[in-house]
NULORO-769190 format. One record per atom (N, C-alpha, C): residue in three letters; x, z, y; atom name; residue number from 1. Coordinates in nm, 3 decimals. Each point is the difference from the previous one (the first is absolute). Last residue first. Layout:
residues N
residu->ALA X->X Z->Z Y->Y atome->CA num->NUM
...
This chain:
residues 94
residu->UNK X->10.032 Z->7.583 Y->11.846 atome->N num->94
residu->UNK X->-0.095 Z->0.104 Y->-0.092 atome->CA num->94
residu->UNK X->-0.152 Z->-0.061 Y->0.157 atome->C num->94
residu->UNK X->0.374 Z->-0.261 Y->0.013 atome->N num->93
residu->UNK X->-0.033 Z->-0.010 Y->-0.132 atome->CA num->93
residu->UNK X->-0.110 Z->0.066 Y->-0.025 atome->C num->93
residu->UNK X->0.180 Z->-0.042 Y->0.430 atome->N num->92
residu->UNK X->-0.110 Z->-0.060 Y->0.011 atome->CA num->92
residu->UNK X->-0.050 Z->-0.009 Y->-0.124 atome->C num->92
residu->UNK X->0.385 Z->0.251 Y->0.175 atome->N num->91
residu->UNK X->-0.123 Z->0.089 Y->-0.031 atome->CA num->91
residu->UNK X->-0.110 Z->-0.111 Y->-0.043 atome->C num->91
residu->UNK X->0.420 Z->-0.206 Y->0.065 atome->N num->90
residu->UNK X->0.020 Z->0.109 Y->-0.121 atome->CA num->90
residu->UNK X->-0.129 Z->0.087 Y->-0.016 atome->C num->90
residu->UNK X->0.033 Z->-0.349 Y->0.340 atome->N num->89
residu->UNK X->0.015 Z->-0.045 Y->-0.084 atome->CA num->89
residu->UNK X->0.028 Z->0.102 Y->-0.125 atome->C num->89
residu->UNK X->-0.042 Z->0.171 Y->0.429 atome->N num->88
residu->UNK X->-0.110 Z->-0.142 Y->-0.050 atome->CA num->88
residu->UNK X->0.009 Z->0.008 Y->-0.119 atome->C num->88
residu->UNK X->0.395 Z->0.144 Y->0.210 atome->N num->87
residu->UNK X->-0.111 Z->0.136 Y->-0.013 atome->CA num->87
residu->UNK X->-0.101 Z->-0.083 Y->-0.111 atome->C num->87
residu->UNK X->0.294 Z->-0.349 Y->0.127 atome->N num->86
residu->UNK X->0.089 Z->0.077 Y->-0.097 atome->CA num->86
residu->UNK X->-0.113 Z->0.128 Y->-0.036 atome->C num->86
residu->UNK X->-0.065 Z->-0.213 Y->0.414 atome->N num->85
residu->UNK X->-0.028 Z->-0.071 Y->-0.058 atome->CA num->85
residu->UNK X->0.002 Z->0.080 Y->-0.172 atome->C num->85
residu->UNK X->0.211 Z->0.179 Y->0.370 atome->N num->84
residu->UNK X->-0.201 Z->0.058 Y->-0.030 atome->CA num->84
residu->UNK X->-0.023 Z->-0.105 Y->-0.091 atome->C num->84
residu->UNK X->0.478 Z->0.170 Y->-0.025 atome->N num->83
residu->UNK X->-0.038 Z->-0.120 Y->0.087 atome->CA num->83
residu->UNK X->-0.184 Z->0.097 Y->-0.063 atome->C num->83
residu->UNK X->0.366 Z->0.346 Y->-0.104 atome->N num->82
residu->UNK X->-0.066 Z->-0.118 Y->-0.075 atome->CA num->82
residu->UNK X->-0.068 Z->-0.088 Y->0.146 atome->C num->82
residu->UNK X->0.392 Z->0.448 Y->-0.105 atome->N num->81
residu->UNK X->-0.059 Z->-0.075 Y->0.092 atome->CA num->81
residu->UNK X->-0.051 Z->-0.096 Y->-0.049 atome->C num->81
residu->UNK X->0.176 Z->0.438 Y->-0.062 atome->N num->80
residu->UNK X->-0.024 Z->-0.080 Y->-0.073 atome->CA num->80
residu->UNK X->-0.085 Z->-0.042 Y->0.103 atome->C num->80
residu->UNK X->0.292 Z->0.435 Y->-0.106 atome->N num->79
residu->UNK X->-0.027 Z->-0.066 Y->0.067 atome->CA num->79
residu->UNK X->-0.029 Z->-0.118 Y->-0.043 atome->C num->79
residu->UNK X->0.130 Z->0.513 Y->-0.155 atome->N num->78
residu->UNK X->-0.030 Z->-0.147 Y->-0.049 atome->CA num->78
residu->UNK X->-0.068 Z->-0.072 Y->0.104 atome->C num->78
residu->UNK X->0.355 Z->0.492 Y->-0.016 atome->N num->77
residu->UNK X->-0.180 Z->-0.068 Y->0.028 atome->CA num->77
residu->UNK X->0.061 Z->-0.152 Y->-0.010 atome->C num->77
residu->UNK X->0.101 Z->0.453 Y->-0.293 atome->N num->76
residu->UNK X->0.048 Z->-0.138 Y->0.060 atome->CA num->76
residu->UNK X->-0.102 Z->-0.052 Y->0.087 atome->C num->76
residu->UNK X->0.117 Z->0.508 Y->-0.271 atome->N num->75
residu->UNK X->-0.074 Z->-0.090 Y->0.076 atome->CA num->75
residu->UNK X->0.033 Z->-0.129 Y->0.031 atome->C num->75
residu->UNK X->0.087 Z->0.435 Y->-0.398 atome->N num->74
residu->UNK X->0.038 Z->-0.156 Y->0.112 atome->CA num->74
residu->UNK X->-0.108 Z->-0.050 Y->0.018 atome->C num->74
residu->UNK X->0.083 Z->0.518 Y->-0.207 atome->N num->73
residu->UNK X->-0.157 Z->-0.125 Y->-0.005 atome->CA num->73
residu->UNK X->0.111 Z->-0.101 Y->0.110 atome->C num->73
residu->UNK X->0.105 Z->0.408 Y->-0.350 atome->N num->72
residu->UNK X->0.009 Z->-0.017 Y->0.109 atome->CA num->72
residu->UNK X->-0.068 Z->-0.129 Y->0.015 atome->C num->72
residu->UNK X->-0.018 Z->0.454 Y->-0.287 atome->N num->71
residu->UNK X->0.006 Z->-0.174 Y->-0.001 atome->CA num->71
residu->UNK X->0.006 Z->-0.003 Y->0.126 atome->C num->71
residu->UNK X->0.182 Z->0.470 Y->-0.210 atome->N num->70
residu->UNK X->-0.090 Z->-0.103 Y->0.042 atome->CA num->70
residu->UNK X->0.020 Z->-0.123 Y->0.036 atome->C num->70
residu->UNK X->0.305 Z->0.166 Y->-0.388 atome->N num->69
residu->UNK X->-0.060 Z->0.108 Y->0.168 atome->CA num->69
residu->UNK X->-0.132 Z->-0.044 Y->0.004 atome->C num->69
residu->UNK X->0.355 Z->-0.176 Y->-0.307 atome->N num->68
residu->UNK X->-0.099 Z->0.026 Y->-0.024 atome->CA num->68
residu->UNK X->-0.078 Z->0.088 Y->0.088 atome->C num->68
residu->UNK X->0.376 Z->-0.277 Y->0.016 atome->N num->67
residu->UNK X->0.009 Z->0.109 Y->-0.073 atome->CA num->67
residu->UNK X->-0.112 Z->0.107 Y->0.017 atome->C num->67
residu->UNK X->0.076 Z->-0.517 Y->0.173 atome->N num->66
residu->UNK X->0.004 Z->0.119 Y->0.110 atome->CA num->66
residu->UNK X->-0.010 Z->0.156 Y->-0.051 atome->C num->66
residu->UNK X->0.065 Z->-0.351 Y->-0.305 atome->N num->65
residu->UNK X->0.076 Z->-0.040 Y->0.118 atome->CA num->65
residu->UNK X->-0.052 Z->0.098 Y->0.091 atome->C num->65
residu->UNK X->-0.199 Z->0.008 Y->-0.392 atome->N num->64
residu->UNK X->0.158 Z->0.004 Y->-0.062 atome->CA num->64
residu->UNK X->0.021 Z->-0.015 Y->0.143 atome->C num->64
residu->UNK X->-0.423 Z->0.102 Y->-0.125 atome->N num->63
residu->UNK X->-0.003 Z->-0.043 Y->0.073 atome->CA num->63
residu->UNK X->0.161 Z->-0.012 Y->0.015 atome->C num->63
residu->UNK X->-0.357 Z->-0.034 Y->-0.439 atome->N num->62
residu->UNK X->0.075 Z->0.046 Y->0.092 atome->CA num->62
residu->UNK X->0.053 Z->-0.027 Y->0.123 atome->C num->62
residu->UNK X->-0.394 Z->-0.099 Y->-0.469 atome->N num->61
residu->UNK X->0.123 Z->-0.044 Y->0.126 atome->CA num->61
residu->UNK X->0.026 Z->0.122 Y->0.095 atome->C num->61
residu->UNK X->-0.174 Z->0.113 Y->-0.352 atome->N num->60
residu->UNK X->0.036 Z->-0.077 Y->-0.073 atome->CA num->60
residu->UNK X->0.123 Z->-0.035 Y->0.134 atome->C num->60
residu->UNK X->-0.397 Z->0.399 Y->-0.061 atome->N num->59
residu->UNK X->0.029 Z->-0.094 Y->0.068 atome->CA num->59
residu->UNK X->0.139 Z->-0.053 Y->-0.062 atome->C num->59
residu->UNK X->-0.338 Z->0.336 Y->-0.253 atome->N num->58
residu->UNK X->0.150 Z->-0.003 Y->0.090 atome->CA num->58
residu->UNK X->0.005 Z->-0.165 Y->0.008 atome->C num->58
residu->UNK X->-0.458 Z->0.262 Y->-0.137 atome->N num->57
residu->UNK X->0.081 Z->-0.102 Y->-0.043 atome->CA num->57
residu->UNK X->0.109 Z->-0.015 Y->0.095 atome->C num->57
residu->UNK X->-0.451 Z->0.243 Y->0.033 atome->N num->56
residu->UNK X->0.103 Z->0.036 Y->-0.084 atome->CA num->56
residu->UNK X->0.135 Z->-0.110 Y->-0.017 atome->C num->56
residu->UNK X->-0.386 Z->-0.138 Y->0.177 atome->N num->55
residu->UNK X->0.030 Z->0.076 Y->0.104 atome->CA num->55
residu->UNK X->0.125 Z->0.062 Y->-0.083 atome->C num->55
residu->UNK X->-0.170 Z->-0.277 Y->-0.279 atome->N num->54
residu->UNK X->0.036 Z->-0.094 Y->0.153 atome->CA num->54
residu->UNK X->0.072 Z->0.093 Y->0.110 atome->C num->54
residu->UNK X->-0.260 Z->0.171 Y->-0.385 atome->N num->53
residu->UNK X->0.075 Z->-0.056 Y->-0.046 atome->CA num->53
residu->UNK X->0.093 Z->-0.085 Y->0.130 atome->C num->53
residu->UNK X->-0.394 Z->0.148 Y->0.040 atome->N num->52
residu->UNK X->0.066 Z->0.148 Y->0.009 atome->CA num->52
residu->UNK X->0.121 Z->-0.078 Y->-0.031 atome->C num->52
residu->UNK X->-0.361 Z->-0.243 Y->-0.027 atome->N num->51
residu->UNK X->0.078 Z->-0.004 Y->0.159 atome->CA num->51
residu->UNK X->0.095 Z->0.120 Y->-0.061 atome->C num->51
residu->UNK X->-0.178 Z->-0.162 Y->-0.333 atome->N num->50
residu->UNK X->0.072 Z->-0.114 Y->0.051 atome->CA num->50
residu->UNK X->0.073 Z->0.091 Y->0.095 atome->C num->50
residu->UNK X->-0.354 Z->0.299 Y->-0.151 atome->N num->49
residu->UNK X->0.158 Z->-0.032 Y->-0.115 atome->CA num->49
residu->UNK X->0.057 Z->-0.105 Y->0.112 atome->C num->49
residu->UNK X->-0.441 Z->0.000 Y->0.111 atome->N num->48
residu->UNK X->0.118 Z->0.079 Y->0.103 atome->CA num->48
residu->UNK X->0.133 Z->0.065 Y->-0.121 atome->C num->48
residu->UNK X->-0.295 Z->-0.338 Y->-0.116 atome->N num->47
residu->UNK X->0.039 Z->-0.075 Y->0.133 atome->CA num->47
residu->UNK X->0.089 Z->0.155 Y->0.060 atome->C num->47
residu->UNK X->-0.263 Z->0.068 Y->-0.419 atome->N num->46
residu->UNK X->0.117 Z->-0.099 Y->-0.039 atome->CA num->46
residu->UNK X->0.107 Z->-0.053 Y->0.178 atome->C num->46
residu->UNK X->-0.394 Z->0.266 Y->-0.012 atome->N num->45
residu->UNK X->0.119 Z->0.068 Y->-0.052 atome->CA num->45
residu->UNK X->0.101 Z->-0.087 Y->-0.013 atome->C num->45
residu->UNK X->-0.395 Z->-0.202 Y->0.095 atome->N num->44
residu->UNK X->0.042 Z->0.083 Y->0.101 atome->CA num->44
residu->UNK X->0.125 Z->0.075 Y->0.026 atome->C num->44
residu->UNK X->-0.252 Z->-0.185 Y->-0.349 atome->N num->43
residu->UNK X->0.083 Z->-0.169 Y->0.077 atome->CA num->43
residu->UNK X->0.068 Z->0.122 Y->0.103 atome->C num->43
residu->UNK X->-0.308 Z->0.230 Y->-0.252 atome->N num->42
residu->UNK X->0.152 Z->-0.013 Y->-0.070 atome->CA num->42
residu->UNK X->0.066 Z->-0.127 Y->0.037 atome->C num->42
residu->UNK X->-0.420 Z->0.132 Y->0.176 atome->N num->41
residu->UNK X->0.092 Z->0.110 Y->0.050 atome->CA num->41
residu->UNK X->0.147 Z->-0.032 Y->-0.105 atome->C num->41
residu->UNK X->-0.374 Z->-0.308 Y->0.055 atome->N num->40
residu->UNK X->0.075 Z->0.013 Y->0.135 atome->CA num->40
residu->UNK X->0.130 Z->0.136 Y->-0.066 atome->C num->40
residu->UNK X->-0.372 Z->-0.140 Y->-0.312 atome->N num->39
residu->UNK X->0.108 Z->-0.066 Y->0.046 atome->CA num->39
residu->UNK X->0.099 Z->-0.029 Y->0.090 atome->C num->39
residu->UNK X->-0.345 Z->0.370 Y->-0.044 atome->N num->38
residu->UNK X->0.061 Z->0.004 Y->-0.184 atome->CA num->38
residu->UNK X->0.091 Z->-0.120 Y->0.010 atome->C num->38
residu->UNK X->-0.287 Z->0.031 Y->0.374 atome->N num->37
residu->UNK X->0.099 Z->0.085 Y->0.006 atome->CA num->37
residu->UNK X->0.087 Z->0.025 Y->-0.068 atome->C num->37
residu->UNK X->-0.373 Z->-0.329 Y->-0.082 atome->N num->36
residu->UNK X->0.073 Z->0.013 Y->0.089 atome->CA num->36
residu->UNK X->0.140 Z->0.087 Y->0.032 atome->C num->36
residu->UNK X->-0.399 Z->0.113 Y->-0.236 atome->N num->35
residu->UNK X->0.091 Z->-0.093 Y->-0.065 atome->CA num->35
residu->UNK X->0.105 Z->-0.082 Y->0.090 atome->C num->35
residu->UNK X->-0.273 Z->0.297 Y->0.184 atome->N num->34
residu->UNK X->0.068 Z->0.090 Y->-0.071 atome->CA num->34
residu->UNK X->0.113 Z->-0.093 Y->-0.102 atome->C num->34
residu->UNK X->-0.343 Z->-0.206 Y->0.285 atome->N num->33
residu->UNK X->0.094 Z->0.041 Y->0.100 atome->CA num->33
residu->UNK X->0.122 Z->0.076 Y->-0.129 atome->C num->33
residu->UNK X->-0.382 Z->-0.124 Y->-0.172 atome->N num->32
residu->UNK X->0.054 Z->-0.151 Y->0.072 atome->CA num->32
residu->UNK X->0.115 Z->0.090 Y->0.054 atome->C num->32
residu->UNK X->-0.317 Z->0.255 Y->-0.115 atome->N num->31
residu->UNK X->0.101 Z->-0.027 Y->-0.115 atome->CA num->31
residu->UNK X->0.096 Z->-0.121 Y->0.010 atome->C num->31
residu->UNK X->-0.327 Z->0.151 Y->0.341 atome->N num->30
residu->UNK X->0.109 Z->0.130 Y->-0.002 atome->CA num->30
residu->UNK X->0.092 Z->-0.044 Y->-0.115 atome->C num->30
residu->UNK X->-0.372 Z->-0.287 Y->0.096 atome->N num->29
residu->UNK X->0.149 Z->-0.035 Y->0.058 atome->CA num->29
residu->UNK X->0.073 Z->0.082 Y->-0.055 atome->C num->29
residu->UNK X->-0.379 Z->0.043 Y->-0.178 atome->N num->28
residu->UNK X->0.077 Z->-0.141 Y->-0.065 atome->CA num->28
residu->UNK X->0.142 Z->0.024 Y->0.118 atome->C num->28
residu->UNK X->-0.345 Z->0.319 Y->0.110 atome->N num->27
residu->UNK X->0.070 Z->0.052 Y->-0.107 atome->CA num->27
residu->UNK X->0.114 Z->-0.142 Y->-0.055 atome->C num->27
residu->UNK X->-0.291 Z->-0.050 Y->0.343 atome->N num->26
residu->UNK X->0.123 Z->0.060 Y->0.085 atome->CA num->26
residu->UNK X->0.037 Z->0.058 Y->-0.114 atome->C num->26
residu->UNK X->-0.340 Z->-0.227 Y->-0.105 atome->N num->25
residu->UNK X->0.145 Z->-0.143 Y->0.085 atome->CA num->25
residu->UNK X->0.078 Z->0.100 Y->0.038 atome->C num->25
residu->UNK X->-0.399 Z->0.215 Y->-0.149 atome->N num->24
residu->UNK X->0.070 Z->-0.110 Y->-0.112 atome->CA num->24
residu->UNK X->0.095 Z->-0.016 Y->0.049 atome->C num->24
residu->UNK X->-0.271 Z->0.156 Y->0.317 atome->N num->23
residu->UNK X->0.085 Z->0.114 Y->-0.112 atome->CA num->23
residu->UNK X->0.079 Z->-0.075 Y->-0.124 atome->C num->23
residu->UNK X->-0.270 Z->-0.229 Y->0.231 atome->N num->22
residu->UNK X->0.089 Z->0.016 Y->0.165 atome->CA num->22
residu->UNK X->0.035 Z->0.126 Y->-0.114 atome->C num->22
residu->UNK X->-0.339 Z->-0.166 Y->-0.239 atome->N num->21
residu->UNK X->0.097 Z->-0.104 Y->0.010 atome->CA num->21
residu->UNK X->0.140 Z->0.019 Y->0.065 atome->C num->21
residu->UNK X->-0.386 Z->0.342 Y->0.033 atome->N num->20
residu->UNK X->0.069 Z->-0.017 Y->-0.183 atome->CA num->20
residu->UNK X->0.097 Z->-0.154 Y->0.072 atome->C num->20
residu->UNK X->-0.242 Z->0.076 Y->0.355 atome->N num->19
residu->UNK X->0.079 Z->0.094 Y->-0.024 atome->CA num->19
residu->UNK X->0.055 Z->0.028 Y->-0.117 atome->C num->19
residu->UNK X->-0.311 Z->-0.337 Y->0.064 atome->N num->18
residu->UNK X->0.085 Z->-0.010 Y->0.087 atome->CA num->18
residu->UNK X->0.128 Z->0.061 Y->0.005 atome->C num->18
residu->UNK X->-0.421 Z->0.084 Y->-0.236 atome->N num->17
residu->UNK X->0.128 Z->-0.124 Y->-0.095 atome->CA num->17
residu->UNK X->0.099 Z->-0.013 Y->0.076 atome->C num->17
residu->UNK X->-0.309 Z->0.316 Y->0.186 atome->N num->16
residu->UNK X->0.080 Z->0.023 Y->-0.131 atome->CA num->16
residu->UNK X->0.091 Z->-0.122 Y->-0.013 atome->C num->16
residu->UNK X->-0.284 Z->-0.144 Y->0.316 atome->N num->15
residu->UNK X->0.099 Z->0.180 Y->0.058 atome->CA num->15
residu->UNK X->0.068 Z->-0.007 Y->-0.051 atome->C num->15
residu->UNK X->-0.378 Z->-0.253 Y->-0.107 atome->N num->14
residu->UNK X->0.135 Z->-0.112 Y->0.007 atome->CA num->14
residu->UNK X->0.089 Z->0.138 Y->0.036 atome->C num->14
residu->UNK X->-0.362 Z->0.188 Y->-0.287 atome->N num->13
residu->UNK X->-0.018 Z->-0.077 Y->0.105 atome->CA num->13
residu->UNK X->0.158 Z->-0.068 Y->0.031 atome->C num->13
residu->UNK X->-0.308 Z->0.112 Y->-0.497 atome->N num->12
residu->UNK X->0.115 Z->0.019 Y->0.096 atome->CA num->12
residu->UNK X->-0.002 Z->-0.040 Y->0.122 atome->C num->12
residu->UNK X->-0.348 Z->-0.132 Y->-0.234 atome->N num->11
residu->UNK X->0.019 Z->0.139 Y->-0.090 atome->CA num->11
residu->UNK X->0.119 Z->0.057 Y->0.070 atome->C num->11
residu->UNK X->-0.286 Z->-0.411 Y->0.125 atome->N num->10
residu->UNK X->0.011 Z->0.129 Y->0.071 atome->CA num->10
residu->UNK X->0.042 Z->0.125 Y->-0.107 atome->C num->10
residu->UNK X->-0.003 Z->-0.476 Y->-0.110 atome->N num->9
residu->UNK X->-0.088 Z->0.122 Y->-0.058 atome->CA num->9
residu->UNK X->-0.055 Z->0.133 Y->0.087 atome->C num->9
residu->UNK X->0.383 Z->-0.375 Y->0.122 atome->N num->8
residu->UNK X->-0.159 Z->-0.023 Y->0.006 atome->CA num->8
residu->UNK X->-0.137 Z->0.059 Y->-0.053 atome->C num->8
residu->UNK X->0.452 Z->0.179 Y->-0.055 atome->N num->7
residu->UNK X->-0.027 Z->-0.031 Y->0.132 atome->CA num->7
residu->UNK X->-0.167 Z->-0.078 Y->0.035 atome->C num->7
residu->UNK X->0.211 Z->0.029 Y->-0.472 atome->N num->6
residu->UNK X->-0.021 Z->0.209 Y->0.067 atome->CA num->6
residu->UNK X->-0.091 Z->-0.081 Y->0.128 atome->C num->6
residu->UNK X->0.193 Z->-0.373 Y->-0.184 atome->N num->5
residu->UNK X->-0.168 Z->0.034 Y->-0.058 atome->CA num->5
residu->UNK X->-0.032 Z->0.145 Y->0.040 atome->C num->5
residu->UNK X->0.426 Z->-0.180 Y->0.156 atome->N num->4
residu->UNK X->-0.091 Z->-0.111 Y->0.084 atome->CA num->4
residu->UNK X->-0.151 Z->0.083 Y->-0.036 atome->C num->4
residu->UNK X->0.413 Z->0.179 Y->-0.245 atome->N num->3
residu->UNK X->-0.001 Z->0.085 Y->0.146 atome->CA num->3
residu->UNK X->-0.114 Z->-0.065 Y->0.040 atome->C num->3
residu->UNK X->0.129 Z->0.052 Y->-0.477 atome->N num->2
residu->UNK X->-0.059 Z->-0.097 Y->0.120 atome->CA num->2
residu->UNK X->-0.032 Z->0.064 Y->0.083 atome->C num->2
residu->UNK X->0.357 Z->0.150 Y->-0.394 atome->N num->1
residu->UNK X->-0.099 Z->0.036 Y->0.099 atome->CA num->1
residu->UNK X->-0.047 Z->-0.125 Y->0.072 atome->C num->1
């Protein structure tokens, strides 16, 4: 088709071609997109096999010393004292 010789012919007006084109691009995508989907969805499967696999899976380590209850969390407080010079000098890298 010459869209330029319709147009300057006045045999077609710009509307049409406008709208044949803006129908084109949304049929090319829909197959853009569909092909698409045809690669996402079996990366997809494959990622929730993994996870199922992970979630399924009996834990290894154990908690042998406090026999397995709940965790218990230690605290310590850490104290730390640096000269300003010493501050300077370690933040002045980044």
């Amino acid at each position: 088709m010459d869209w330029a010789r319709q147009i300057a012919d006045m045999q077609i007006d710009i509307g049409k071609m406008m709208a044949f084109m803006q129908y084109a691009m949304q049929i090319i995508m829909a197959f853009l997109m569909l092909s698409m989907m045809f690669i996402m969805i079996p990366r997809a499967a494959v990622s929730a096999n993994r996870v199922k696999e992970v979630i399924e899976t009996d834990t290894v380590i154990k908690d042998k010393k406090h026999g397995g209850g709940q965790p218990r969390i230690l605290c310590r407080i850490l104290n730390m004292k640096m000269s300003a010079s010493a501050i300077l000098k370690a933040t002045s890298r980044y």
